[in-house]
C-alpha positions in Angstrom: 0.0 0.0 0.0 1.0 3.4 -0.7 1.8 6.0 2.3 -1.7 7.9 2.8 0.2 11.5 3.4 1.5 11.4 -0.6 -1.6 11.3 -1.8 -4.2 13.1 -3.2 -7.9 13.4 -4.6 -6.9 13.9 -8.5 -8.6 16.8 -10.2 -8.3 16.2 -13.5 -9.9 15.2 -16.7 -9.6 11.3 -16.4 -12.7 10.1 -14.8 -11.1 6.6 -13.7 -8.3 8.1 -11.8 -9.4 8.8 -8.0 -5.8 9.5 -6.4 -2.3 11.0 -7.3 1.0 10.2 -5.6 4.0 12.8 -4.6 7.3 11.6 -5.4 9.4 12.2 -1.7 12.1 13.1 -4.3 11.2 15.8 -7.1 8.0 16.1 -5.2 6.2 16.1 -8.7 2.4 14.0 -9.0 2.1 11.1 -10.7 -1.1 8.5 -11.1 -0.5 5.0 -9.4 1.1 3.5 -12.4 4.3 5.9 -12.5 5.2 5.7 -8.8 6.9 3.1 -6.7 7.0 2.4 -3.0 10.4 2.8 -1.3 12.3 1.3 1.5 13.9 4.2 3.1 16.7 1.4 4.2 17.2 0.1 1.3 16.5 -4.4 1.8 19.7 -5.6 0.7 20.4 -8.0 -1.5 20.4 -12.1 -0.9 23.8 -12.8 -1.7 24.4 -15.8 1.1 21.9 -17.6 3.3 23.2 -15.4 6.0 21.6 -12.1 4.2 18.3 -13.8 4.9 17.5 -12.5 8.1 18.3 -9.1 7.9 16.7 -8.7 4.6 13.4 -10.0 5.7 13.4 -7.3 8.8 14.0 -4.6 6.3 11.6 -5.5 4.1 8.5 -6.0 6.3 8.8 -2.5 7.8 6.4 -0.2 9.2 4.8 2.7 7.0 7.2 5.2 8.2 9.7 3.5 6.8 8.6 3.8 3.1 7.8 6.2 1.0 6.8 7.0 -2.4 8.6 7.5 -5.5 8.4 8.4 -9.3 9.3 5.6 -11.8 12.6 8.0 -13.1 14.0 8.7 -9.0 13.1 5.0 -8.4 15.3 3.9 -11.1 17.9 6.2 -10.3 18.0 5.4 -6.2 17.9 1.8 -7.3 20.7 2.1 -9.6 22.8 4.1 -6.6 22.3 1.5 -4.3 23.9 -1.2 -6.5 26.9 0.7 -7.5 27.2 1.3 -3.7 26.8 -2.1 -2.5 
């Protein structure tokens, strides 16, 4: 599910769409289709058996440790983490 405070009633011209999403990034609005949810701390990968653990604790979080995101600043945080990692 996405985080509640990003979103919005949409205003606009397409009947179907109800909501709208801020990205936490560029802060622009996108419909449900263009955004991603975000783990703040990022999950890790699963490299070993030992990565297991940890990976699962990150990854069932709490809401306040998510956010929202735009596919193109998804993409790019993704990208960072691996060249990090």
């Amino acid at each position: 599910a996405l985080p509640i405070s990003a979103r919005r009633k949409y205003t606009g011209d397409n009947k179907r769409q109800k909501w709208e999403y801020q990205c936490a990034v560029c802060k622009g609005w996108r419909n449900r289709k263009q955004v991603e949810v975000d783990h703040i701390e990022p999950c890790g990968s699963l490299k070993s058996f030992d990565d297991l653990p940890g990976f699962a604790e990150r990854l069932f979080c709490e809401p306040d440790k998510l956010r929202v995101l735009c596919d193109t600043c998804h993409a790019l945080r993704t990208e960072a983490t691996k060249k990090s990692a």
